[in-house]
C-alpha positions in Angstrom: -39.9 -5.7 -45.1 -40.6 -9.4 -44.8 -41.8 -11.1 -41.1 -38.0 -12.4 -41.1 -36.2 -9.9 -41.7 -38.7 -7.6 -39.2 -38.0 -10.1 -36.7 -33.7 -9.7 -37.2 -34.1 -5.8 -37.2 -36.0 -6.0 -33.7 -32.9 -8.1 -32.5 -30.2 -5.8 -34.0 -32.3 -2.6 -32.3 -32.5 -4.6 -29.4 -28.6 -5.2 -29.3 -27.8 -2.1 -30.1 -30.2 -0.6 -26.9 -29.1 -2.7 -24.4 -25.0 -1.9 -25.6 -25.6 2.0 -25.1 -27.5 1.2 -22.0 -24.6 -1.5 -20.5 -21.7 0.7 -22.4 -23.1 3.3 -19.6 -23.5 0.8 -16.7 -21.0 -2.3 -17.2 -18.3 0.7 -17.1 -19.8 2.5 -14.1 -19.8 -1.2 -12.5 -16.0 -1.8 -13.4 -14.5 1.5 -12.2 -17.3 2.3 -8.9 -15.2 0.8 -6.5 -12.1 2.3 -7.9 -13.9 6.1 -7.6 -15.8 5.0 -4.3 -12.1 4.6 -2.9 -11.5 7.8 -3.6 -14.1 9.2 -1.9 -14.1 7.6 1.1 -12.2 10.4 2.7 -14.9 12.8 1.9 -18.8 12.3 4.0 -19.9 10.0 1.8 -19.4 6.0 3.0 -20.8 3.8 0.7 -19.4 0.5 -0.7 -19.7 -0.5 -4.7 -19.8 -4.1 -3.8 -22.3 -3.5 -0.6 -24.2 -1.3 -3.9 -23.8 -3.9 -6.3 -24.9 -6.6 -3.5 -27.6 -4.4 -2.9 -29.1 -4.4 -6.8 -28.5 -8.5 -7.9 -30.4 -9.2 -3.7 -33.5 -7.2 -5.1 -32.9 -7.7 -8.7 -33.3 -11.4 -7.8 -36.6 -10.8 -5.5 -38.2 -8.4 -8.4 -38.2 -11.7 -10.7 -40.8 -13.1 -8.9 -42.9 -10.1 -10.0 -41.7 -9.8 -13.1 -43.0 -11.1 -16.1 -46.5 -9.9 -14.7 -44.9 -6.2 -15.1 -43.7 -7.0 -18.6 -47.7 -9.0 -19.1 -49.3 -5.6 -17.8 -47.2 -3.2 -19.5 -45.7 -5.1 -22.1 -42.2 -5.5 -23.1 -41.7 -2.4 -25.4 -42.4 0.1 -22.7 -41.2 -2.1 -20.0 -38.2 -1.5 -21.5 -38.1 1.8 -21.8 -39.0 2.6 -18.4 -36.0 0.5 -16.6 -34.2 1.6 -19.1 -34.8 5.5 -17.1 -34.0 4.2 -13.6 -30.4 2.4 -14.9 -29.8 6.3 -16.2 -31.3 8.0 -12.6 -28.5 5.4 -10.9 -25.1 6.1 -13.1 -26.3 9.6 -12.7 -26.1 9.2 -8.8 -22.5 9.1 -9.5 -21.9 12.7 -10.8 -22.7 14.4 -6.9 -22.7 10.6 -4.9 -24.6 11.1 -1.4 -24.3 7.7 0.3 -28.4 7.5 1.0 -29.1 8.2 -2.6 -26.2 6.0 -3.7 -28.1 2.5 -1.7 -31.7 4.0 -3.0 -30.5 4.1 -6.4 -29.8 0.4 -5.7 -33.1 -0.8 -4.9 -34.7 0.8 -7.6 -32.1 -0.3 -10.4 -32.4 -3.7 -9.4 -36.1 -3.7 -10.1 -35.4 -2.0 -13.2 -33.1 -5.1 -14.1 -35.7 -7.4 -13.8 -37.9 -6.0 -15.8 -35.8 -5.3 -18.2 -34.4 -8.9 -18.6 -37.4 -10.5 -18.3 -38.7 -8.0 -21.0 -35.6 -9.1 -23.3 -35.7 -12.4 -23.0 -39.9 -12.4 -24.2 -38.5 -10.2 -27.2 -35.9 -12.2 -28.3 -37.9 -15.6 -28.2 -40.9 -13.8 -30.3 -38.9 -12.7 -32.6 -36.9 -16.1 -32.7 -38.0 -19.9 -33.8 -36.0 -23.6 -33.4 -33.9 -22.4 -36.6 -32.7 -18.8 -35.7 -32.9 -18.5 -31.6 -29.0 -19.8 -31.8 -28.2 -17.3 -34.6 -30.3 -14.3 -32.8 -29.1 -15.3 -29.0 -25.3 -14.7 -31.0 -26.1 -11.7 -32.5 -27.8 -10.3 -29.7 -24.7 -11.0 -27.0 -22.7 -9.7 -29.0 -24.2 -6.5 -30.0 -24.5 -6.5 -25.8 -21.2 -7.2 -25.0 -19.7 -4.8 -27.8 -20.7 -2.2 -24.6 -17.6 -3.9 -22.6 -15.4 -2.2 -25.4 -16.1 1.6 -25.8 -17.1 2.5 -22.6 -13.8 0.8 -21.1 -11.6 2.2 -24.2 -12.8 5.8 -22.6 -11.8 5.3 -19.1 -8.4 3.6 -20.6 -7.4 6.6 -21.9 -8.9 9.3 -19.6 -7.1 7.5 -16.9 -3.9 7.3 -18.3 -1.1 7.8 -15.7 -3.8 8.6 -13.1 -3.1 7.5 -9.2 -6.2 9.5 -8.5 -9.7 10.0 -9.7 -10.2 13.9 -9.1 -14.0 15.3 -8.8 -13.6 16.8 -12.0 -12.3 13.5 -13.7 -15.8 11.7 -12.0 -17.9 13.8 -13.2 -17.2 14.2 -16.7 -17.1 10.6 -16.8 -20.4 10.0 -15.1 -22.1 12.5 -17.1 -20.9 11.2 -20.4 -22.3 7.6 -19.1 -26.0 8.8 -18.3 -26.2 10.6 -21.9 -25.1 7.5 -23.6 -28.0 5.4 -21.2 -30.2 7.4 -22.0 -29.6 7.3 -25.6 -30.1 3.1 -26.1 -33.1 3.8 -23.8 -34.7 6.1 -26.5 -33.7 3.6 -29.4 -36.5 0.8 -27.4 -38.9 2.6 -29.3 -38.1 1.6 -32.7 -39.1 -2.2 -32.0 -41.6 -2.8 -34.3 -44.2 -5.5 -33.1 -44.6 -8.7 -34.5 -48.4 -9.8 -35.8 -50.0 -13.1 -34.8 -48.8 -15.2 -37.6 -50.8 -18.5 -35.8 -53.5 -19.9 -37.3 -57.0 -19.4 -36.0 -57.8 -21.0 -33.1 -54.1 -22.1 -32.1 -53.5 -20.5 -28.8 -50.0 -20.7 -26.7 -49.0 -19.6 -23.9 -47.1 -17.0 -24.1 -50.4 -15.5 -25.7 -52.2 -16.6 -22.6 -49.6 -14.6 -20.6 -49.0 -11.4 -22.9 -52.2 -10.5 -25.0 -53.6 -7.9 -26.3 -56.9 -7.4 -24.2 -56.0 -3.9 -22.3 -59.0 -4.0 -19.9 -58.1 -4.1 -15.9 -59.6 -7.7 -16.0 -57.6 -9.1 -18.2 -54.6 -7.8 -17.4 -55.0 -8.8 -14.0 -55.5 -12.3 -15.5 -52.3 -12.3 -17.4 -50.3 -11.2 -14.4 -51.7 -13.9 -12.1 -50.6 -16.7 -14.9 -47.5 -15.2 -15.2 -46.7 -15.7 -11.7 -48.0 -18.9 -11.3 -46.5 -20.0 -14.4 -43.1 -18.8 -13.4 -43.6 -20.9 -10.0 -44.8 -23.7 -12.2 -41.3 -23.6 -14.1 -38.7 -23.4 -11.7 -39.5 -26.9 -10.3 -39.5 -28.6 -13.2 -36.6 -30.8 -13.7 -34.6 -28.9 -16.8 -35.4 -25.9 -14.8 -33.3 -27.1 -11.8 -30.8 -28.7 -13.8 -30.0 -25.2 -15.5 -30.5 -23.6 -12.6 -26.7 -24.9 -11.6 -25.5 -23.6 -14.3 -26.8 -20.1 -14.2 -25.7 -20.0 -10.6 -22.1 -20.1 -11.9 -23.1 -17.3 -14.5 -23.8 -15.1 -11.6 -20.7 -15.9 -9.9 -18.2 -15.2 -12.4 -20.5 -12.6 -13.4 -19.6 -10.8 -10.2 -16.3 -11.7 -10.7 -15.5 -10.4 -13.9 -17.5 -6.9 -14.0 -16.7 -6.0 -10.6 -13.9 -7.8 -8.8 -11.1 -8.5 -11.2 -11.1 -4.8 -12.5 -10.6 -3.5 -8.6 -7.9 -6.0 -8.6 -5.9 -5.0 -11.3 -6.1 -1.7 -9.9 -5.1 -2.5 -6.6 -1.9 -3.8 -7.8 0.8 -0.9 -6.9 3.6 -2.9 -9.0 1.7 -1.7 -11.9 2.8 1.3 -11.6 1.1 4.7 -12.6 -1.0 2.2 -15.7 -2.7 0.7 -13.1 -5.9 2.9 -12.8 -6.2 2.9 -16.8 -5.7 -0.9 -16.9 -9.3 -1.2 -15.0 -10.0 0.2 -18.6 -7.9 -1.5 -20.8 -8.9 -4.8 -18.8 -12.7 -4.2 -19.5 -12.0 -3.6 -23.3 -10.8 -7.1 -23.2 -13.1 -9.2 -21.2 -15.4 -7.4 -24.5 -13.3 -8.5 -27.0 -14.1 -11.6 -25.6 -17.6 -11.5 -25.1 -17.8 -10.0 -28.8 -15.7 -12.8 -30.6 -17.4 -15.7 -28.6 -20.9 -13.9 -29.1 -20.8 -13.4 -33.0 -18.6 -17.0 -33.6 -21.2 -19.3 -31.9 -24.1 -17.3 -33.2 -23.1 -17.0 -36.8 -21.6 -20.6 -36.8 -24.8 -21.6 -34.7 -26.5 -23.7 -37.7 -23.5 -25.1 -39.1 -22.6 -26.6 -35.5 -23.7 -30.6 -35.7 -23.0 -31.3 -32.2 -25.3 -28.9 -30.7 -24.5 -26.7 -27.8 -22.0 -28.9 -25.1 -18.7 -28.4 -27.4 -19.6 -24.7 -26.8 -19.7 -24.6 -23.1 -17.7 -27.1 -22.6 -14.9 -24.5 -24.2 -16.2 -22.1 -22.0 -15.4 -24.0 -18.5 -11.9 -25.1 -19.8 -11.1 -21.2 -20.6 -12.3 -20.2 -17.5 -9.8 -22.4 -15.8 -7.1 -21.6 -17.7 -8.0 -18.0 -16.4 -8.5 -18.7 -12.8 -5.0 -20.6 -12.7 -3.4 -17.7 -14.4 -5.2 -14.9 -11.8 -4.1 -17.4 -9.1 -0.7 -17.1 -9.9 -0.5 -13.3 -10.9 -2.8 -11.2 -8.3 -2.0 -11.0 -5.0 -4.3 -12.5 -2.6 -5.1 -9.1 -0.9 -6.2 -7.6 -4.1 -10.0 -7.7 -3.8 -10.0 -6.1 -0.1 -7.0 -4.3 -0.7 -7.3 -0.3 1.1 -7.3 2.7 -1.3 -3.3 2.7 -1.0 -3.4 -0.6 -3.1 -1.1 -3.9 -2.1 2.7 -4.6 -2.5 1.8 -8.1 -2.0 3.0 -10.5 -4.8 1.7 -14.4 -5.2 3.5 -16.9 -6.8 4.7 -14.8 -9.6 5.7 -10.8 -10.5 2.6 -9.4 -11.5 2.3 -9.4 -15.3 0.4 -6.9 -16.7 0.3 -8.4 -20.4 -1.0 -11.8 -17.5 -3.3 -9.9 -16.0 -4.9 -8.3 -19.7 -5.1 -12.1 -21.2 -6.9 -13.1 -18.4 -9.5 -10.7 -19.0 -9.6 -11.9 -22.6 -10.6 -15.9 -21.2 -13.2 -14.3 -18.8 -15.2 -12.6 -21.6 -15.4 -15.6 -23.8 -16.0 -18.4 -21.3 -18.6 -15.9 -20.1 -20.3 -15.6 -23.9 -19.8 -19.4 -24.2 -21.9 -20.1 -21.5 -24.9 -17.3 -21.4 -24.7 -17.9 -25.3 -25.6 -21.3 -25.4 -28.4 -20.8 -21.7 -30.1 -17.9 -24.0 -30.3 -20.2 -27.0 -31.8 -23.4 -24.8 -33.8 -21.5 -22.4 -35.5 -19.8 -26.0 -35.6 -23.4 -27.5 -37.2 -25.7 -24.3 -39.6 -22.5 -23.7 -40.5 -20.8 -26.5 -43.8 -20.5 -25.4 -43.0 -19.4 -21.8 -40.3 -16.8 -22.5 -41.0 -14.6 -19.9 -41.8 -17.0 -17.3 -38.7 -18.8 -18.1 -36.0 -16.1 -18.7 -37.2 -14.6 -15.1 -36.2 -17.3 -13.5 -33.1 -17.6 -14.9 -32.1 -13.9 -14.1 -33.7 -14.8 -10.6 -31.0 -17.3 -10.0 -28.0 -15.8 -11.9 -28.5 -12.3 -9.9 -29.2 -13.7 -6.4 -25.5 -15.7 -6.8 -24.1 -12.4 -7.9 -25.1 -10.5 -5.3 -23.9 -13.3 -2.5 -21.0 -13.3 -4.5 -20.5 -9.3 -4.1 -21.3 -9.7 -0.9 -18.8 -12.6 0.2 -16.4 -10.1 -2.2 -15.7 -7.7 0.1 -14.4 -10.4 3.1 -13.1 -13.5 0.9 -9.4 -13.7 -0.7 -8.7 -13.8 -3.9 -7.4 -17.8 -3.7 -11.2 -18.6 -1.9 -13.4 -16.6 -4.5 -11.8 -18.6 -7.3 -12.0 -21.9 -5.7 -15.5 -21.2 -5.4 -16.2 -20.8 -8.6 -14.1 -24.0 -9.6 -16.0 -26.1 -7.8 -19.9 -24.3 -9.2 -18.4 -24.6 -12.9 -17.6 -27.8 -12.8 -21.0 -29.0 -11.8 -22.6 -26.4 -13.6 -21.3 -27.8 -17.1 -22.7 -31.5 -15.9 -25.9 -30.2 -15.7 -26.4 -28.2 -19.0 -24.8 -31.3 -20.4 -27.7 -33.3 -18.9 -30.3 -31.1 -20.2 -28.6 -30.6 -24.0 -29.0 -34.6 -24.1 -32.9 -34.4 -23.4 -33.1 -31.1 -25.7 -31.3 -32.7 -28.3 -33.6 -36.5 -27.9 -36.7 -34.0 -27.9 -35.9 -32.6 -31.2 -34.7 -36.0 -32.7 -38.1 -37.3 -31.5 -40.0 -34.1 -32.9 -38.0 -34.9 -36.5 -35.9 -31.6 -36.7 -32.1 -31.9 -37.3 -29.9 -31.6 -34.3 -27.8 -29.3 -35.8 -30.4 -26.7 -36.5 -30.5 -25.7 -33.1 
């Protein structure tokens, strides 16, 4: 097998782990609320957006730590290891308690970090100038492609349901922490990449994540790593981007959690409206999977670089927002477990409702496409450094945006995110113009990138 094609298996295996891992939690984040409803006649009291607040707060703290984990340990088993604790916390699910429900959030939003910070060092190393668009592609959409089977499952289990029964959580739940379990396993078929540098080149990132295993040296690595990631964040394409990952973490919140307990809050959707939370998730992945494999296959053939793809992104997002606007009521996201009969300013359309989903998953691949491919490009040799802090910022917006979720109406979450996405597309515009100067300046084509 030759160094490239090496490097695209990695990034297909890594795909392919984090898909069974976020097949398993993206659906248990979609449909908690839903079965938490249910519940909360029974002694357990917890909340999934309070849980969900809970996990992006520390996920967001734990990336200060992070990428000296992932320098200690090393990506591989770093891995590996969070990818144990996102099992322990969808398998909460099958006998819920409501302290081991919140502890199971602390612990899975250190998991996260690692986890992220872990990915985002693999795919750079395994990545240069001429394939981090084409792998950032491949990889989202291998991710995404989780957003489709786990949600096509609950579509069709849930079919005519009004209520989630014990027996119906639990075969779902148990299903989920086998299939977690199973892209946690597949972590171990990364192969690792040799030096290919010539002698006496040294970079950062080899700095940050070498090989020396004594206590020393690893100690050494973690201090850069932190001091490096501190380093970072002020710099001024840091900041700039920092804008808009914010918005990521918004409509993140928005998208995996929010819009699927609206749709099934909705009573004039009849008896479908439990399975629609399903049906609803399978198309915010059909999304993400289209907008993930078009812009990373299309990637090097793309001469204007990556603006015309987020710029897409924000204009479909709108179109969306207007559209939820005018279909959900404004009760939806608080509504009780008896659902609303509250219409807005039209009768809610389910085929509306379903479309919507379709615009949030590819204005969401548009714009963590194109942030994966120019956070791998400006700091190749700072992955992990650099990929923590973007987490750190897109998870600490989603949780204030879960938390703010379970007081705000429907019309003020929206306009929030309005007024973050517009200003977040200004900035990565601002950067993409010094990116692309930077590479006209280094002599590499533009449209390589």
């Amino acid at each position: 097998m030759t160094p490239e094609s090496k490097k695209l298996f990695n990034i297909i295996i890594l795909g392919v782990s984090f898909m069974f891992i976020f097949t398993a939690f993206q659906t248990c984040g979609n449909i908690a609320q839903t079965v938490i409803t249910n519940l909360n006649n029974t002694d357990f009291h917890g909340s999934g957006y309070t849980s969900m607040s809970i996990i992006y707060g520390v996920f967001s703290a734990s990336n200060l730590i992070s990428p000296s984990v992932v320098a200690i340990v090393g990506p591989q088993l770093s891995m590996v290891v969070s990818g144990i604790f996102y099992s322990i916390y969808i398998a909460v699910f099958i006998q819920p308690a409501t302290w081991t429900f919140y502890t199971a959030s602390v612990f899975i939003g250190i998991a996260a970090a690692v986890l992220w910070t872990a990915q985002g060092n693999c795919l750079t190393v395994n990545s240069d100038e001429n394939t981090i668009g084409r792998n950032s592609g491949v990889f989202w959409a291998l991710l995404q492609s989780s957003l489709f089977f786990g949600n096509l499952y609950i579509y069709f289990t849930w079919q005519g349901k009004t209520h989630i029964s014990e027996s119906d959580r639990r075969t779902v739940f148990i299903a989920l922490t086998v299939i977690s379990l199973v892209g946690t396993v597949l972590f171990f078929l990364i192969r690792k990449q040799e030096d290919t540098k010539a002698p006496g080149e040294e970079d950062s990132l080899n700095e940050i994540l070498g090989d020396s295993s004594s206590a020393q040296n690893k100690v050494t690595r973690a201090v850069a790593a932190f001091k490096k990631s501190i380093k970072l964040s002020f710099t001024k394409e840091m900041m700039l981007l920092s804008v808009t990952t914010a918005y990521t973490g918004l409509e993140l919140t928005f998208f995996s959690g929010v819009y699927g307990t609206c749709i099934g809050a909705v009573n004039r959707f009849g008896s479908e409206e439990k399975s629609l939370i399903g049906l609803s998730g399978i198309f915010i992945g059909v999304g993400e999977i289209l907008g993930g494999g078009i812009f990373g296959l299309l990637s090097k053939k793309n001469r204007f670089g990556r603006n015309p793809v987020v710029l897409l992104g924000i204009v479909v997002h709108f179109i969306a927002f207007y559209l939820i606007f005018f279909n959900m009521p404004n009760d939806a996201p608080i509504a009780p477990m008896e659902g609303t009969d509250d219409v807005a300013y039209m009768v809610p359309s389910k085929e509306v409702a379903i479309f919507c989903s379709f615009l949030l998953g590819l204005g969401d691949s548009c714009f963590n496409t194109q942030l994966l491919s120019v956070l791998g490009f400006l700091y190749s040799e700072d992955s992990a450094p650099a990929f923590a802090i973007f987490k750190f910022v897109q998870s600490i917006c989603a949780a204030v945006a879960y938390f703010y979720s379970n007081y705000f109406l429907l019309q003020w979450q929206l306009l929030i995110m309005v007024v973050v996405g517009f200003f977040g597309t200004i900035t990565f515009f601002t950067v993409e113009w010094g990116a692309a100067a930077a590479l006209v300046a280094r002599g590499s084509d533009y449209s390589s990138i």
